[in-house]
N, C-alpha and C positions, 0 to 999 in steps of 0.2 A: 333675462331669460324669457324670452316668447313662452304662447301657451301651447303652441305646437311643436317646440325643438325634441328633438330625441337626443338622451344623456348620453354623456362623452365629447371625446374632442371634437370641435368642428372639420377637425382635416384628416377625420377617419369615414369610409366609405359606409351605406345603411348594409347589416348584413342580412336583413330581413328576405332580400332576393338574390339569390348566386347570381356570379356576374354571366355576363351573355358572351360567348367567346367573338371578337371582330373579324377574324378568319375565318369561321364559317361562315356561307352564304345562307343556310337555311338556320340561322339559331334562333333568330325569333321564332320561326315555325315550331323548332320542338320546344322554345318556352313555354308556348303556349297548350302543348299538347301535355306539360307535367301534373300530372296529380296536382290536387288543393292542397299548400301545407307539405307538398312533399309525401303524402301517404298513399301508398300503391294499395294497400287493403286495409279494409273495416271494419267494422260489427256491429249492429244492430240488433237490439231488443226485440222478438219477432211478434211480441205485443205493446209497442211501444214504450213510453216512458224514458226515464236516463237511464243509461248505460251502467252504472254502477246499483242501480236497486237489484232487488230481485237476482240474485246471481247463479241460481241455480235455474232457471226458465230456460230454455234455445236461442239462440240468438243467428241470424242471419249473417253471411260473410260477403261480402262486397268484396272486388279487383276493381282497378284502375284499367281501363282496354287503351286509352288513351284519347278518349273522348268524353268517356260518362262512366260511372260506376254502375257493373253487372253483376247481378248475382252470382254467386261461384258456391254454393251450398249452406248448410246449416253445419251450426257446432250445438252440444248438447250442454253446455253451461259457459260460465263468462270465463273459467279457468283455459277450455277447451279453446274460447273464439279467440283468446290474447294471444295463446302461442301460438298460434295460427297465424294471427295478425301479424306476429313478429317473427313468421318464419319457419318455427319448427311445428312440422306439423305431427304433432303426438296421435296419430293414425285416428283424428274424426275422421267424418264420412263426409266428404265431399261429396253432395250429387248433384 
């Protein structure tokens, strides 16, 4: 076993990247316009540090536009910025 292989069979495909469909003509174009990771929105600490200290502080909410991540508001604690992150948004204030 190499020190580079990835575990599993050899004649199983990496699932690390969705595959790229061969009948669209522009699929590389929108590979490359996916979110990092897959993640269309974020949160940020709005005085730094890791994401998990401090969980009561504000935290700033990032979108995905499809090029760079833009600020899209504040949330008022970490409970606030996750549902947000994952969609439900329990009426912070976006501004």
């Amino acid at each position: 076993m190499g020190k580079h292989s990835r575990p599993g069979p050899p004649n199983q495909p990496s699932r690390a990247v969705p595959r790229i469909d061969d009948g669209d003509p522009l699929a590389a174009y929108n590979r490359r316009r996916r979110a990092p990771m897959d993640v269309y929105r974020r949160h940020r600490p709005l005085h730094g540090g890791g994401g998990h200290l401090r969980p009561d502080e504000p935290r700033a909410l990032e979108e995905w536009d499809g090029f760079a991540y833009v600020p899209a508001g504040t949330a008022d604690n970490l409970a606030a910025a996750q549902a947000w992150s994952n969609g439900s948004d329990p009426g912070t204030e976006n501004s």
